[in-house]
PDB file as gemmi writes it, atoms N, CA and C in Angstrom:
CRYST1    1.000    1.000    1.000  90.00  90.00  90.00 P 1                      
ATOM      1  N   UNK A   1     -35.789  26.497 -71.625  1.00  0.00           N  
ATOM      2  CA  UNK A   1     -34.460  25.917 -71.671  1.00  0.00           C  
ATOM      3  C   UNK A   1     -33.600  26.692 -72.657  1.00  0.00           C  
ATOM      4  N   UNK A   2     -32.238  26.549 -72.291  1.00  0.00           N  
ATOM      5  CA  UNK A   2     -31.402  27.315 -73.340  1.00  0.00           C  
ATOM      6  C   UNK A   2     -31.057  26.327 -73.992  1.00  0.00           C  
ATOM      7  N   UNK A   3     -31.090  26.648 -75.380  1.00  0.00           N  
ATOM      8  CA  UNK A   3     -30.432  26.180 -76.782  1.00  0.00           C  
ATOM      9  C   UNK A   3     -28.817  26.094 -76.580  1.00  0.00           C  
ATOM     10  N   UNK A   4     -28.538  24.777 -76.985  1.00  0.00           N  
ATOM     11  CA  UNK A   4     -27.058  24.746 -77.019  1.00  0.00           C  
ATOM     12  C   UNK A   4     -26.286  24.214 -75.597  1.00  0.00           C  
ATOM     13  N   UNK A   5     -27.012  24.353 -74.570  1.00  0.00           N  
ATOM     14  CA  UNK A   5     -26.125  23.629 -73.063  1.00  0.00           C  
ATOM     15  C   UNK A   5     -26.177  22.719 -72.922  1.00  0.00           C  
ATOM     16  N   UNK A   6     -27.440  21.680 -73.756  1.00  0.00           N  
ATOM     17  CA  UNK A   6     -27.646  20.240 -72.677  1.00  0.00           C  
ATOM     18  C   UNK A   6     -27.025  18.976 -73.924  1.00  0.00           C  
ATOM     19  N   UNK A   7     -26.863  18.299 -73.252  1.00  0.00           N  
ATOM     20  CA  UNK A   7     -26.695  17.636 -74.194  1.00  0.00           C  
ATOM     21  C   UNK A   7     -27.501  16.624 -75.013  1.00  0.00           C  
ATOM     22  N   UNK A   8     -26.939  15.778 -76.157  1.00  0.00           N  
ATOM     23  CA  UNK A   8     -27.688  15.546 -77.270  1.00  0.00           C  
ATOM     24  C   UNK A   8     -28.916  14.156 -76.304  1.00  0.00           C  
ATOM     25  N   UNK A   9     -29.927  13.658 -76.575  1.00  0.00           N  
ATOM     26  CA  UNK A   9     -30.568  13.079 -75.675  1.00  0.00           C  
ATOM     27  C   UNK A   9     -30.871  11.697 -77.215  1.00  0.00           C  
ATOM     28  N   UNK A  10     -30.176  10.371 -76.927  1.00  0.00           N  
ATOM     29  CA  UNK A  10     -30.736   9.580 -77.729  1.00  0.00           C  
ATOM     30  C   UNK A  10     -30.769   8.336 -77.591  1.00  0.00           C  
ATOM     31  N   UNK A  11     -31.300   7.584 -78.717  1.00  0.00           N  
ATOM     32  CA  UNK A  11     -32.038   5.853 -78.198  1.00  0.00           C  
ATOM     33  C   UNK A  11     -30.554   5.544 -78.323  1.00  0.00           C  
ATOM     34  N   UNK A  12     -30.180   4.656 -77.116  1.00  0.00           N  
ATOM     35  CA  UNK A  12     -28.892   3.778 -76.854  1.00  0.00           C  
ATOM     36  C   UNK A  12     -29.281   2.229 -76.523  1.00  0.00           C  
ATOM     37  N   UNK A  13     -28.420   1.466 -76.376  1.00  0.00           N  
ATOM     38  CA  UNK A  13     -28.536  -0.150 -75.821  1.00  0.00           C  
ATOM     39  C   UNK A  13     -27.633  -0.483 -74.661  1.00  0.00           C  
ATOM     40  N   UNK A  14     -27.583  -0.704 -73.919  1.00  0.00           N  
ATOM     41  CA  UNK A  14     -27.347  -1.187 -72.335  1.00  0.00           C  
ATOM     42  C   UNK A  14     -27.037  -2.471 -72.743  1.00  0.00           C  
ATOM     43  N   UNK A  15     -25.355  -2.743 -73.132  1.00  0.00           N  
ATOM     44  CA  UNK A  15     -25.129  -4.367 -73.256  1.00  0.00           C  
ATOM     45  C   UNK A  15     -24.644  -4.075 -72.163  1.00  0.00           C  
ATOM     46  N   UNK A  16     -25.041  -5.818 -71.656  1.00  0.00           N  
ATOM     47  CA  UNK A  16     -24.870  -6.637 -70.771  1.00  0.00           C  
ATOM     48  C   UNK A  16     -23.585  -7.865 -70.674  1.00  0.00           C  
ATOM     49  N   UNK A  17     -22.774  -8.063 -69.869  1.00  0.00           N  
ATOM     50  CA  UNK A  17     -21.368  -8.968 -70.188  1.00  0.00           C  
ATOM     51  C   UNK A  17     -22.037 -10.323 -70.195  1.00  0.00           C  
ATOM     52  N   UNK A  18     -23.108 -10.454 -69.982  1.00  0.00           N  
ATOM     53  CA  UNK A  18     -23.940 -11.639 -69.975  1.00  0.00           C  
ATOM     54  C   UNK A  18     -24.811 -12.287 -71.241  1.00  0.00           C  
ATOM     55  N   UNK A  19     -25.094 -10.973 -72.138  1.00  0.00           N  
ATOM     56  CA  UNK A  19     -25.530 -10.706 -73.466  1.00  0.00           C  
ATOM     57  C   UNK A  19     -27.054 -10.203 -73.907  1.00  0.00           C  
ATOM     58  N   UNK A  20     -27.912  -9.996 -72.569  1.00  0.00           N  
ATOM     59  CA  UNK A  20     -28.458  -9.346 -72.509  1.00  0.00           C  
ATOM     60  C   UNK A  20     -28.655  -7.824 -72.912  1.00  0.00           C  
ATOM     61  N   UNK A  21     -29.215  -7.567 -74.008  1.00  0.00           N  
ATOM     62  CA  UNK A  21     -29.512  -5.981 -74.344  1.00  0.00           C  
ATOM     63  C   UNK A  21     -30.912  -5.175 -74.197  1.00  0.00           C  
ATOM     64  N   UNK A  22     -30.612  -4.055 -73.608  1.00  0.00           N  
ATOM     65  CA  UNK A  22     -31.737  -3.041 -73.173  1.00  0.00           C  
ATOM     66  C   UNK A  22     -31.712  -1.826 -73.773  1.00  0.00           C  
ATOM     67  N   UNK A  23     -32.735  -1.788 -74.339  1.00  0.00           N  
ATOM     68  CA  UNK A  23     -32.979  -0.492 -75.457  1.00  0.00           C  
ATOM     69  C   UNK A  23     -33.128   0.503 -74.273  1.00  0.00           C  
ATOM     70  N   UNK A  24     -32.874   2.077 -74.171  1.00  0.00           N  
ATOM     71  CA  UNK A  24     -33.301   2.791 -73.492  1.00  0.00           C  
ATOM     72  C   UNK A  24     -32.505   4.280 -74.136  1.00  0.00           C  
ATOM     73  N   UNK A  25     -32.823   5.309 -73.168  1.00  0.00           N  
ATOM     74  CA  UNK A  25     -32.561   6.822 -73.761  1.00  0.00           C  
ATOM     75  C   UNK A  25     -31.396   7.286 -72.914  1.00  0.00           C  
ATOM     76  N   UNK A  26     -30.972   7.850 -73.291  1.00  0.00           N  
ATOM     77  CA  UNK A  26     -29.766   8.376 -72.837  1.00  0.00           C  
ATOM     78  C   UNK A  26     -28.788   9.720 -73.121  1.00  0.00           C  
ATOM     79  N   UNK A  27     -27.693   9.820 -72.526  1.00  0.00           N  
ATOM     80  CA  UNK A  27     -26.839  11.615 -73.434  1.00  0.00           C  
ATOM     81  C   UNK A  27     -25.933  10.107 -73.870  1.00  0.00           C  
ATOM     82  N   UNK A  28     -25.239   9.102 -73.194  1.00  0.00           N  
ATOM     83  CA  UNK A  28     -24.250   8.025 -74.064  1.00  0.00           C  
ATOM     84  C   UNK A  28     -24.856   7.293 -75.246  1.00  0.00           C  
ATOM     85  N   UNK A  29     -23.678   7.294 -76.022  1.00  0.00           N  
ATOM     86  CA  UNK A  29     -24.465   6.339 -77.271  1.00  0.00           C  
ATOM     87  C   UNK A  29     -23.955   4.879 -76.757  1.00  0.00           C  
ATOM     88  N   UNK A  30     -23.005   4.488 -76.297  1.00  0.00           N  
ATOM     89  CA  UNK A  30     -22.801   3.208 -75.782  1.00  0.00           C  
ATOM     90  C   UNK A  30     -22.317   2.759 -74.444  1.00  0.00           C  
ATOM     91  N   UNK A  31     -23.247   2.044 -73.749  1.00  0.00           N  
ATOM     92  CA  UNK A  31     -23.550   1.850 -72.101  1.00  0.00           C  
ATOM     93  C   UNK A  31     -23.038  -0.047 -71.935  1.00  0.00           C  
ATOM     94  N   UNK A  32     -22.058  -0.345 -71.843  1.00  0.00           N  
ATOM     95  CA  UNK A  32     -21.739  -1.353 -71.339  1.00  0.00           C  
ATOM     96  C   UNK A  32     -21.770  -1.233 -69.585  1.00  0.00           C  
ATOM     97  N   UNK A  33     -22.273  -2.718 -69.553  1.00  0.00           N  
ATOM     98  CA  UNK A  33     -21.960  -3.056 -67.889  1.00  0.00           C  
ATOM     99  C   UNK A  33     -21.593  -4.781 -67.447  1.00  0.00           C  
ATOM    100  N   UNK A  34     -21.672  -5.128 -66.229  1.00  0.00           N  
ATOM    101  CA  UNK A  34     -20.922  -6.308 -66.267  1.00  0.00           C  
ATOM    102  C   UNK A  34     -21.974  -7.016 -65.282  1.00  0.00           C  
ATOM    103  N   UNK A  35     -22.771  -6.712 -64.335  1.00  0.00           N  
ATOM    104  CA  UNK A  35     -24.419  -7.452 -64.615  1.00  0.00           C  
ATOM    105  C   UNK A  35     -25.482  -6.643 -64.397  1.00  0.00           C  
ATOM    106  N   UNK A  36     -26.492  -7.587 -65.025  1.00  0.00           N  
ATOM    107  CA  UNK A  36     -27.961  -6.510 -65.518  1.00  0.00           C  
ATOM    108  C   UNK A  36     -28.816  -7.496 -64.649  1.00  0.00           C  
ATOM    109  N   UNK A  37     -29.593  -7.383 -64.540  1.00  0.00           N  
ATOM    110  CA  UNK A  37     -31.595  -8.015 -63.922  1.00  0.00           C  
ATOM    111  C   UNK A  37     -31.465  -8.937 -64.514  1.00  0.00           C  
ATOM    112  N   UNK A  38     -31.095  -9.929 -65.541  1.00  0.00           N  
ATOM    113  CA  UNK A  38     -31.136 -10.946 -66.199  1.00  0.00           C  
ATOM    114  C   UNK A  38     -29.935 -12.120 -65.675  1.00  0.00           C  
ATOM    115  N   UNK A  39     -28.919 -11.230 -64.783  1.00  0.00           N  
ATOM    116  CA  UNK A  39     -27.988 -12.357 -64.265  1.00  0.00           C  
ATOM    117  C   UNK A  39     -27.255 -11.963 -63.148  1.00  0.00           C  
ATOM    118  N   UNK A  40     -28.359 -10.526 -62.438  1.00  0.00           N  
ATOM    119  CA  UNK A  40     -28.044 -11.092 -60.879  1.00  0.00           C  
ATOM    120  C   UNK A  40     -28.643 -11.658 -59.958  1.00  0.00           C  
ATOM    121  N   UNK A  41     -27.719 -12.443 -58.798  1.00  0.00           N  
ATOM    122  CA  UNK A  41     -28.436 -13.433 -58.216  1.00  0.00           C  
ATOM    123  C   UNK A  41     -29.648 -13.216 -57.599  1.00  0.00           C  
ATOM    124  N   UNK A  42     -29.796 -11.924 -57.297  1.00  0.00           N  
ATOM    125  CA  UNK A  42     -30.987 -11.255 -56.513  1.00  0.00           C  
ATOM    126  C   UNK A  42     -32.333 -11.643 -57.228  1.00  0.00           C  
ATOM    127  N   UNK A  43     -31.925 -11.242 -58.649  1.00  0.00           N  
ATOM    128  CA  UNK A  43     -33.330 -11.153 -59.393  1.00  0.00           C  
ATOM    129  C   UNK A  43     -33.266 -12.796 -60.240  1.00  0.00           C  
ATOM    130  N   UNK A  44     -32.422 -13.613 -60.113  1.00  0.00           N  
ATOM    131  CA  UNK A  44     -32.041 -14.900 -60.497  1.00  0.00           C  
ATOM    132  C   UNK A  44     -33.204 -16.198 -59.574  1.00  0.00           C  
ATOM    133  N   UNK A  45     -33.181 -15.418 -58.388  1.00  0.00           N  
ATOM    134  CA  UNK A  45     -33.170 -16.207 -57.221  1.00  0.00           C  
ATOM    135  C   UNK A  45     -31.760 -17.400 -57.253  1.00  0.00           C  
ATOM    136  N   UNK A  46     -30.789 -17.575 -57.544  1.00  0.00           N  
ATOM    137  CA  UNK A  46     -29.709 -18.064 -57.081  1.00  0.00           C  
ATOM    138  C   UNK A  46     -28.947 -17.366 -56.258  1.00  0.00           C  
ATOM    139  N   UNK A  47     -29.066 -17.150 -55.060  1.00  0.00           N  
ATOM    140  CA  UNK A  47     -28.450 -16.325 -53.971  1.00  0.00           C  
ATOM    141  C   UNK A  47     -27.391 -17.528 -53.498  1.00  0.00           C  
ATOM    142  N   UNK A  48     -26.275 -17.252 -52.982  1.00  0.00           N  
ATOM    143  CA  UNK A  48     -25.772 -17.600 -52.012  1.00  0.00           C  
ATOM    144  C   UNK A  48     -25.843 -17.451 -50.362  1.00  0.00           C  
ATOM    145  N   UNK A  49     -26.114 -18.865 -49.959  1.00  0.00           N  
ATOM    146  CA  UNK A  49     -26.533 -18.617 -48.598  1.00  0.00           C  
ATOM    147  C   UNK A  49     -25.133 -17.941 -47.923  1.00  0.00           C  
ATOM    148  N   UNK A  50     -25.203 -16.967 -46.694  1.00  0.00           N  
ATOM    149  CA  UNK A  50     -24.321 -16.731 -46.467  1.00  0.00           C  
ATOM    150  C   UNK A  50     -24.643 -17.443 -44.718  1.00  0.00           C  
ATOM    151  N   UNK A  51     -23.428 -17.584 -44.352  1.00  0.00           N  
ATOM    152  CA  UNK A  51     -23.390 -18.245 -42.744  1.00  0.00           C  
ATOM    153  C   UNK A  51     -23.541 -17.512 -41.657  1.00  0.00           C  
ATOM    154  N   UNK A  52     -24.728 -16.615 -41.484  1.00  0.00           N  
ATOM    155  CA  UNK A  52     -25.446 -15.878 -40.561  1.00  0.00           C  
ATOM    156  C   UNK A  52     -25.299 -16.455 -38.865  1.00  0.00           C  
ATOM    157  N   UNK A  53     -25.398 -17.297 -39.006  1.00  0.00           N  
ATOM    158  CA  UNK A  53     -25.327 -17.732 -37.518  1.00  0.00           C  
ATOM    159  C   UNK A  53     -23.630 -18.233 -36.817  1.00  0.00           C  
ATOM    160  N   UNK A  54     -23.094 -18.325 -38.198  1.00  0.00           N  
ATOM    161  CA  UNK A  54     -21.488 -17.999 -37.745  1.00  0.00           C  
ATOM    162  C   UNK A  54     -20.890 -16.911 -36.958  1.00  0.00           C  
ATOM    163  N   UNK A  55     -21.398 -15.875 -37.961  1.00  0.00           N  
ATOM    164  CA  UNK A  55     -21.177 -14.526 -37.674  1.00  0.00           C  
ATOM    165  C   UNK A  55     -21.806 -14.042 -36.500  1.00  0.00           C  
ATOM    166  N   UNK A  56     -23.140 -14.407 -36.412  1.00  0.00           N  
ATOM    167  CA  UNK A  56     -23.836 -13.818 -34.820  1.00  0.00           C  
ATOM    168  C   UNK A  56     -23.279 -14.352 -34.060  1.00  0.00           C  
ATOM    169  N   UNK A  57     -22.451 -15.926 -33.749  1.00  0.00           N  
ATOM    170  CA  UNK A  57     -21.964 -16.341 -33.174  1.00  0.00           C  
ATOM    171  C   UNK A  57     -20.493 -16.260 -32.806  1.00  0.00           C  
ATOM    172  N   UNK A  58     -19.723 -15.253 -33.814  1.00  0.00           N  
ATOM    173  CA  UNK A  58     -18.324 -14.639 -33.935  1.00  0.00           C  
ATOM    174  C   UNK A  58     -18.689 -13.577 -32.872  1.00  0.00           C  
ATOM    175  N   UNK A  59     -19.721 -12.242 -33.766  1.00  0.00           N  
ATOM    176  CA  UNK A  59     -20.263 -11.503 -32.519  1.00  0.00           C  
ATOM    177  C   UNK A  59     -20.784 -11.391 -31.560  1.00  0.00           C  
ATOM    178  N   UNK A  60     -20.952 -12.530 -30.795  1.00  0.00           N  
ATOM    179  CA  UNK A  60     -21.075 -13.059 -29.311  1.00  0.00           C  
ATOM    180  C   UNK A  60     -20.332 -12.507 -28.586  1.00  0.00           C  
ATOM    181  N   UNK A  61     -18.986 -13.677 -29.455  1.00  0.00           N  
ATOM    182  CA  UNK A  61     -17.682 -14.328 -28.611  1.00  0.00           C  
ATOM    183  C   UNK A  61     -17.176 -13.289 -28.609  1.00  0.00           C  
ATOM    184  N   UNK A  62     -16.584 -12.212 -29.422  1.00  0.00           N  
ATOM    185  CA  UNK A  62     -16.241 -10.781 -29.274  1.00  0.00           C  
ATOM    186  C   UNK A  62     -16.600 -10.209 -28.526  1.00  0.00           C  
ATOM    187  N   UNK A  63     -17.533  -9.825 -27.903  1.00  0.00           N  
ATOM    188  CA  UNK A  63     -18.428  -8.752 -27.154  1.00  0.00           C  
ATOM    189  C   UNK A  63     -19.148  -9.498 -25.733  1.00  0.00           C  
ATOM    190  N   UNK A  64     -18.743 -10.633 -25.334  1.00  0.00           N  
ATOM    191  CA  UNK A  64     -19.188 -11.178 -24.182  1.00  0.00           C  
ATOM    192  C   UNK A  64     -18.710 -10.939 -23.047  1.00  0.00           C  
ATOM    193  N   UNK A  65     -17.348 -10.311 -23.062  1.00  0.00           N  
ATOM    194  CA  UNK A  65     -16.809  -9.703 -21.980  1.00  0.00           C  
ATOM    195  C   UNK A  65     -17.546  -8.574 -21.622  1.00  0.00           C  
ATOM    196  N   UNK A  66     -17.955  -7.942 -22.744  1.00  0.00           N  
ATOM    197  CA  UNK A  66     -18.666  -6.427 -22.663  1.00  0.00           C  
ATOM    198  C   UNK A  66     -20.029  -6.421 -22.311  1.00  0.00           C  
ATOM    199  N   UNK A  67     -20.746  -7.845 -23.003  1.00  0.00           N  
ATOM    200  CA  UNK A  67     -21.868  -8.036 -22.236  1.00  0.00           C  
ATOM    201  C   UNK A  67     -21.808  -8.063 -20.866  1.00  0.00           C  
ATOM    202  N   UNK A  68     -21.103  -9.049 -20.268  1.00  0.00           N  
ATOM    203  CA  UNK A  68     -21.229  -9.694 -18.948  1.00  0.00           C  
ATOM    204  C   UNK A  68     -20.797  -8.216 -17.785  1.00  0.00           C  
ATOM    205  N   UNK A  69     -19.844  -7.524 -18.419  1.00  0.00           N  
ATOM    206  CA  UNK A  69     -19.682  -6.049 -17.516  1.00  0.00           C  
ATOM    207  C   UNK A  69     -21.322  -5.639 -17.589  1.00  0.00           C  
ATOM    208  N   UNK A  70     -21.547  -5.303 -18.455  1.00  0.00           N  
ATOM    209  CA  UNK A  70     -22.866  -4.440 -18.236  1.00  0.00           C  
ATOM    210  C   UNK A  70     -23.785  -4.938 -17.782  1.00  0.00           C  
ATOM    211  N   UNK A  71     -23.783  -6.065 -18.384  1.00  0.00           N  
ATOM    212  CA  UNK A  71     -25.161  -7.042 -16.794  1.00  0.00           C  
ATOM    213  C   UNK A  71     -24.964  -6.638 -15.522  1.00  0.00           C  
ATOM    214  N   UNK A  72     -23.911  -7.149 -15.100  1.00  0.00           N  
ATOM    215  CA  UNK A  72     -23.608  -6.947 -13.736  1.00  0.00           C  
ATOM    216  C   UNK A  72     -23.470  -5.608 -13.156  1.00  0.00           C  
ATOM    217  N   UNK A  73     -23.453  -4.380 -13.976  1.00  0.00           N  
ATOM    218  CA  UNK A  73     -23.693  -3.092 -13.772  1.00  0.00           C  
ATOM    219  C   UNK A  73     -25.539  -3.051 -13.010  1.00  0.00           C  
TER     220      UNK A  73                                                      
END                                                                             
C-alpha cells in the first residue's frame, strides 16, 4: 500500500435517532442515522400489515379485460 492515499481508519459510534449506540470502525469520526436494528419494524417484529389482497384484487380489475382477450385467443 502507498503511504499517504487512504484515509485515516478509526473507532467511531453509529448514533441512532432512537438512542441506540454502535461502536464500530470507520474513515468518519461521526455516523448519525435515523433507524438502526433496535427500532426497525423488521427486526422489532412490529410490522405493519399491509392490504395484500386489496391490491391483488385492484390488479385483477385492471387487467381483466387483458385477461379475458387472451383466454379467448
Amino acid at each position: 500500500m502507498k503511504n499517504g492515499i487512504h484515509p485515516k481508519y478509526v473507532d467511531t459510534e453509529i448514533k441512532c435517532a432512537c438512542g441506540h449506540v454502535l461502536e464500530v470502525g470507520s474513515t468518519k469520526t461521526d455516523i448519525r442515522v435515523e433507524i438502526c436494528s433496535k427500532c426497525h419494524p423488521f427486526f422489532t417484529g412490529k410490522q405493519k400489515l399491509i392490504d395484500t389482497a386489496g391490491r391483488i384484487e385492484r390488479f385483477r380489475k385492471k387487467y381483466a379485460k387483458f385477461q379475458n382477450l387472451q383466454a379467448g385467443n
